[in-house]
C-alpha positions in Angstrom: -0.9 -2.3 26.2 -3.6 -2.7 23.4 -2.7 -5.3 20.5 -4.4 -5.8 17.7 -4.3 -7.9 14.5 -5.2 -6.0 11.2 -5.9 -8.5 8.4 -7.8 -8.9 5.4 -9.3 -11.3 3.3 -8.2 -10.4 0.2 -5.1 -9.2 -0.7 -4.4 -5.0 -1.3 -7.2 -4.3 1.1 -6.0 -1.2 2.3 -4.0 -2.8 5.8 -1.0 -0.4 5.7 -3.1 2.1 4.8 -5.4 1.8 7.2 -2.7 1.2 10.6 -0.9 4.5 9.1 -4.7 6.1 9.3 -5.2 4.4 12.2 -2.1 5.3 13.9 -2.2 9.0 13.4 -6.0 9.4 14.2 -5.7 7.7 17.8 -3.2 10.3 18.6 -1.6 7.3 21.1 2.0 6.2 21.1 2.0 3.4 18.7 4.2 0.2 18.2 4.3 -2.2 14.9 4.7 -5.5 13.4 4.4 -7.2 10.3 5.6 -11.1 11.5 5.4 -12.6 8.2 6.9 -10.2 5.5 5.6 -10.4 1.9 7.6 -7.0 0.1 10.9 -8.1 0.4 13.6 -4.9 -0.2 16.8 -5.0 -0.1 18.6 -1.5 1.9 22.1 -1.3 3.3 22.7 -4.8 3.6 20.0 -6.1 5.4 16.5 -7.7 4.1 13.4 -5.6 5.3 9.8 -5.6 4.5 8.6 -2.7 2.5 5.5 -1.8 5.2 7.8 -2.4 8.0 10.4 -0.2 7.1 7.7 2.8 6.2 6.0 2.4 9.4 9.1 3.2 11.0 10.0 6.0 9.2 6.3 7.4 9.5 6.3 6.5 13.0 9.8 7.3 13.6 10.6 4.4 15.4 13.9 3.7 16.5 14.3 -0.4 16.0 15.5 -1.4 12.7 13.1 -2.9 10.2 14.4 -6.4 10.2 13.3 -6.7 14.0 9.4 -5.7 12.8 9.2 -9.0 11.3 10.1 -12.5 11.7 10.6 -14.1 8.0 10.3 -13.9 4.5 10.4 -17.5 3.3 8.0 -20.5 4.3 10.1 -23.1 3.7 12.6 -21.1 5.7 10.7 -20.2 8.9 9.7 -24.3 8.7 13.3 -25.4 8.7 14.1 -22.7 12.2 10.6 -22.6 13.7 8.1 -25.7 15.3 4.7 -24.2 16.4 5.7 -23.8 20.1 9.5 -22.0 19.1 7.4 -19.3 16.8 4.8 -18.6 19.3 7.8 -17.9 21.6 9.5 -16.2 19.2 6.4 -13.4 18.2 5.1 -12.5 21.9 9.6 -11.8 22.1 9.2 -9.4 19.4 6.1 -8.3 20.2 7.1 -7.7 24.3 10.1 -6.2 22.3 8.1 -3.5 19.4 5.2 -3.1 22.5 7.3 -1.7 25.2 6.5 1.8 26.4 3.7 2.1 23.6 0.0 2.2 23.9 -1.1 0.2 21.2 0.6 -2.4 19.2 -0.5 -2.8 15.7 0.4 -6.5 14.1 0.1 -6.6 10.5 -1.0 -10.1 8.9 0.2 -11.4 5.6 -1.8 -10.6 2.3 -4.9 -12.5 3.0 -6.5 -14.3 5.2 -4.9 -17.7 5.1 -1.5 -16.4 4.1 1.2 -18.2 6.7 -0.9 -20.8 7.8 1.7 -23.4 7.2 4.4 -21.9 9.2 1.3 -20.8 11.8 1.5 -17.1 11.0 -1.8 -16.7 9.6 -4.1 -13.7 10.8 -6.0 -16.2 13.3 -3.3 -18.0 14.8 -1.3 -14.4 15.0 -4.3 -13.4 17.6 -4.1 -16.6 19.3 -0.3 -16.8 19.6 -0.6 -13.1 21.2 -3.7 -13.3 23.1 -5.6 -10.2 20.9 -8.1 -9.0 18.8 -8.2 -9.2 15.1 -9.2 -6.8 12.8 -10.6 -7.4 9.5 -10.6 -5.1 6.7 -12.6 -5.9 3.3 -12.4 -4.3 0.4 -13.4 -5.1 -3.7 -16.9 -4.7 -5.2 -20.1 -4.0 -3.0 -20.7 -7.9 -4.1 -17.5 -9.2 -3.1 -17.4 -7.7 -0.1 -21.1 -9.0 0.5 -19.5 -12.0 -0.4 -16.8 -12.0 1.6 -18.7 -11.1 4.9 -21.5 -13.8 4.5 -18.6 -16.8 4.0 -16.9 -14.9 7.1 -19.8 -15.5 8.8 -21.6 -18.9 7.8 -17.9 -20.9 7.4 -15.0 -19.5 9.0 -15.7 -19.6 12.6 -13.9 -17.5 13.7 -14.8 -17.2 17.6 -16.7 -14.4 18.8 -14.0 -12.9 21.4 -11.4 -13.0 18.7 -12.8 -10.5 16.1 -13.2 -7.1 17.1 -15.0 -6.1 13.9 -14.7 -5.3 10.6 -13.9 -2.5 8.6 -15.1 -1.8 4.9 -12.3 -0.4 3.2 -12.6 1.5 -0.3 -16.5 2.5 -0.3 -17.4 4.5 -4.0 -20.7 5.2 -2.5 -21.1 5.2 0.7 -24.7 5.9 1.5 -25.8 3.9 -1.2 -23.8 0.9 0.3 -25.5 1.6 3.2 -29.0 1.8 2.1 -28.7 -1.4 0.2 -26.3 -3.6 2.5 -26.1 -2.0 6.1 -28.9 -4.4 7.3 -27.5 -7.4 5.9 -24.9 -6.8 7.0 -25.9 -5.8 10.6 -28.7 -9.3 10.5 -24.9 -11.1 10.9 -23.6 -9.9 14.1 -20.8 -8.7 12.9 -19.1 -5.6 14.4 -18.8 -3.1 12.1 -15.7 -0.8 12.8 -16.4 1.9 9.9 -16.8 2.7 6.5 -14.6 4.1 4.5 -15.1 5.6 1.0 -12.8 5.0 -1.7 -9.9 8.0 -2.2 -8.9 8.5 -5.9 -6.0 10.8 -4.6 -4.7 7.6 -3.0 -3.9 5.4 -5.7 -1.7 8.6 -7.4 2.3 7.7 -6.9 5.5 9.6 -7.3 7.8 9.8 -9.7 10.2 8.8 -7.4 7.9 5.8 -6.1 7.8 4.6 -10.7 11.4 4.9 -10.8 12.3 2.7 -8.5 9.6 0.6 -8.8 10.4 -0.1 -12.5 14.5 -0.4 -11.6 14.4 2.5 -14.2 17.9 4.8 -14.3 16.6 8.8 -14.1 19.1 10.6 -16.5 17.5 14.3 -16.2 15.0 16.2 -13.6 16.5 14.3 -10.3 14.5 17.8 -8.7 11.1 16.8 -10.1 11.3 13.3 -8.6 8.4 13.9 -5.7 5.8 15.2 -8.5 2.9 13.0 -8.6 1.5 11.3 -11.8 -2.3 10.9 -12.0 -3.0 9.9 -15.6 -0.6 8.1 -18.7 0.0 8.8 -22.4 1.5 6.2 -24.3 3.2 7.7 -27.2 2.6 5.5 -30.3 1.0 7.6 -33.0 2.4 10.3 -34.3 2.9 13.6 -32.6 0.3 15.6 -34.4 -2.4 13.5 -33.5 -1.0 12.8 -30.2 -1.2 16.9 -29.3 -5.4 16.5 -30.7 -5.4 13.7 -27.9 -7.6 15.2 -25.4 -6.2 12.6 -23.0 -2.5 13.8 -23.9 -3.9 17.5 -22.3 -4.4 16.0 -18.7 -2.7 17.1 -16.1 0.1 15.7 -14.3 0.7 13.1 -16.8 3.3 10.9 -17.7 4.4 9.8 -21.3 5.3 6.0 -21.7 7.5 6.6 -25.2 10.6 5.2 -27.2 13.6 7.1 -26.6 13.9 8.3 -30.5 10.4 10.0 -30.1 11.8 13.4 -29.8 8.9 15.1 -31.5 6.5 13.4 -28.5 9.3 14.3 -25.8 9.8 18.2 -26.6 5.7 18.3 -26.7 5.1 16.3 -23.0 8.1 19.0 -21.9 6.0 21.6 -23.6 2.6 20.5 -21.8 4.5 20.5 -18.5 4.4 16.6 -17.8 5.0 15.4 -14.1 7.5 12.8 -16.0 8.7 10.7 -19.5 9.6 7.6 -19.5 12.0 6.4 -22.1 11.6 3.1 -23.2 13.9 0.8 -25.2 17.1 1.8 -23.6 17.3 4.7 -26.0 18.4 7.7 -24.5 17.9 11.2 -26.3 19.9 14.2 -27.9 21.9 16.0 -25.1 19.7 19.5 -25.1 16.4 17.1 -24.6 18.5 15.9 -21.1 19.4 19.3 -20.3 15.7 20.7 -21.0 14.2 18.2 -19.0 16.5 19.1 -16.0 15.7 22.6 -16.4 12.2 22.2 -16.3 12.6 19.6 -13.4 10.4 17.0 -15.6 12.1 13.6 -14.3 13.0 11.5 -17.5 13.3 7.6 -16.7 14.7 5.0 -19.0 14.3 1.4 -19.2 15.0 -1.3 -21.2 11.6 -2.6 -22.1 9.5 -1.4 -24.8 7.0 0.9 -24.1 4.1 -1.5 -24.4 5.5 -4.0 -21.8 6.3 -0.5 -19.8 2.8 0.5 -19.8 1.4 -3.0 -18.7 4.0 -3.2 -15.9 3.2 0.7 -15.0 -0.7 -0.2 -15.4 0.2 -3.4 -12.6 1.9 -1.7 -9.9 0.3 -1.0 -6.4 0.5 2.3 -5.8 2.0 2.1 -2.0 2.6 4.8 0.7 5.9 6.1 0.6 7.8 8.1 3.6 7.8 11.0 1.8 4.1 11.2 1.0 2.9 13.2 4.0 -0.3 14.9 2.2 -1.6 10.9 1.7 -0.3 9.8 5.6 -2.9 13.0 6.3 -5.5 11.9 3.9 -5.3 8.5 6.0 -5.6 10.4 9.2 -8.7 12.0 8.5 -10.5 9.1 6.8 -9.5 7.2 9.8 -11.1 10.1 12.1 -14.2 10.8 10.3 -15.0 7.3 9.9 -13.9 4.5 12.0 -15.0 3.7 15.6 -11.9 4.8 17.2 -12.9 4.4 20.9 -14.3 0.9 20.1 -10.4 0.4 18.3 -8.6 1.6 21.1 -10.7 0.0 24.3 -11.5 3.6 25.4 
């Protein structure tokens, strides 16, 4: 069995994504772990990571989450865990989340040096399990010049550690390689693929806002898988709002107080993917019923609608189970671009 460490140097480089991509594309039976968790949730009574538990649900693997990974909390794994008891502990889970597959895919923490104290960090993850490591980059075309030249000149990693890298969220691709390939190449590093930068991918749900905002849906349960591409925030007056040419886009979302009725029946009326209702004010009883005809989600929270447009304008928009057209997306980004036969050891 293959195992591989995918890691990054930055954090939101596209890891999760890329193993799902990864995953699918190399058409092999594939096992997963993420040893050191960092998107804690909380489902029937049991602490799981966020990737872990989407993996197996993608992946339809039959172990429970909370066996993907070994801990949350530094200062907890310290107190259970010396060097040699960890080690022991991963290659378990690993022999455990490996067996009868034909790849395992170990995901590090967020960056690069993340678990280094309790001696899960990417590096020490490939040397506890004898593997390969993986690195994806992502960022500017500077910062990932940046980030391969420091890789290269400080960070030592040894040669039969590092399979390669992979440049992860490309805007232009050929002009990234006109300008950088050689560079690039002059290090010695292996280069695993490019892949260009996916604007469908950073859409989410309105399932994915809800209950990423803790918000309470109170009409258009139905509409709750339609996607949201672009935001209106509702603080001017509805006539002007409706001469908005950004209030025209489509599959929108409205960010608005919960007495803006005049802003509410219009967003209904332009066939919004979803309204979210801010300052806990909930609105006349047909507005509720409209919106569940129409299967237009409406979401309250308690915040008001400029801290609910900052938080909305902060969130990571992460892979869900039930975003299949994205898993695809993954797939064939991961085909059409990434050395899959160097991946795999074919």
């Amino acid at each position: 069995m293959k195992k591989l460490v995918i890691a990054s140097i930055r954090r939101s480089a596209g890891k999760t994504s890329i193993a799902v991509g990864l995953a699918k594309a190399l058409d092999k039976r594939v096992g997963y772990l993420k040893p050191l968790g960092d998107r804690l949730i909380y489902r029937e009574k049991h602490l799981w990571d966020y990737d872990s538990a989407l993996m197996g649900k993608i992946f339809s693997i039959s172990a429970p989450p909370e066996e993907f990974t070994i801990g949350f909390h530094h200062s907890k794994l310290r107190y259970m865990y010396n060097q040699e008891s960890l080690r022991k502990k991963l290659q378990q889970i690993a022999e455990q989340a490996g067996s009868g597959k034909d790849i395992l895919l170990v995901e590090a923490g967020q960056d690069l040096t993340y678990g280094a104290s309790v001696f899960l960090d990417s590096i020490s993850l490939a040397e506890h399990l004898d593997c390969k490591l993986v690195l994806i980059l992502s960022g500017s075309d500077d910062v990932i010049m940046d980030d391969i030249l420091f890789l290269k000149k400080y960070m030592g990693i040894r040669a039969e550690k590092l399979l390669g890298i992979i440049i992860n969220k490309v805007r232009d691709i050929e002009d990234f390689k006109a300008s950088y390939l050689g560079s690039i190449q002059a290090t010695g590093l292996e280069i695993l693929g490019i892949i260009p930068y996916s604007e469908e991918l950073t859409y989410f749900s309105a399932r994915f806002l809800a209950d990423s905002l803790g918000a309470k849906v109170i009409a258009g349960e139905t509409g709750l898988n339609k996607i949201i591409e672009n935001i209106f925030v509702g603080l001017v007056p509805v006539d002007q709002a409706i001469r908005d040419r950004a209030f025209k886009r489509e599959n929108s979302l409205l960010i608005t107080s919960g007495d803006r009725v005049d802003l509410v029946l219009a967003a209904m009326e332009s066939d919004y993917s979803a309204i979210v209702l801010t300052n806990n004010i909930s609105p006349p009883a047909n507005i509720i019923n409209n919106a569940g005809i129409l299967k237009i989600p409406v979401l309250l929270v308690s915040s008001d609608s400029y801290k609910t447009a900052r938080q909305i304008e902060s969130l990571e928009p992460l892979l869900t189970e039930a975003d299949g057209e994205k898993a695809n997306l993954l797939q064939m980004l991961a085909k059409n671009n990434l050395n899959l036969s160097k991946i795999a050891g074919d």
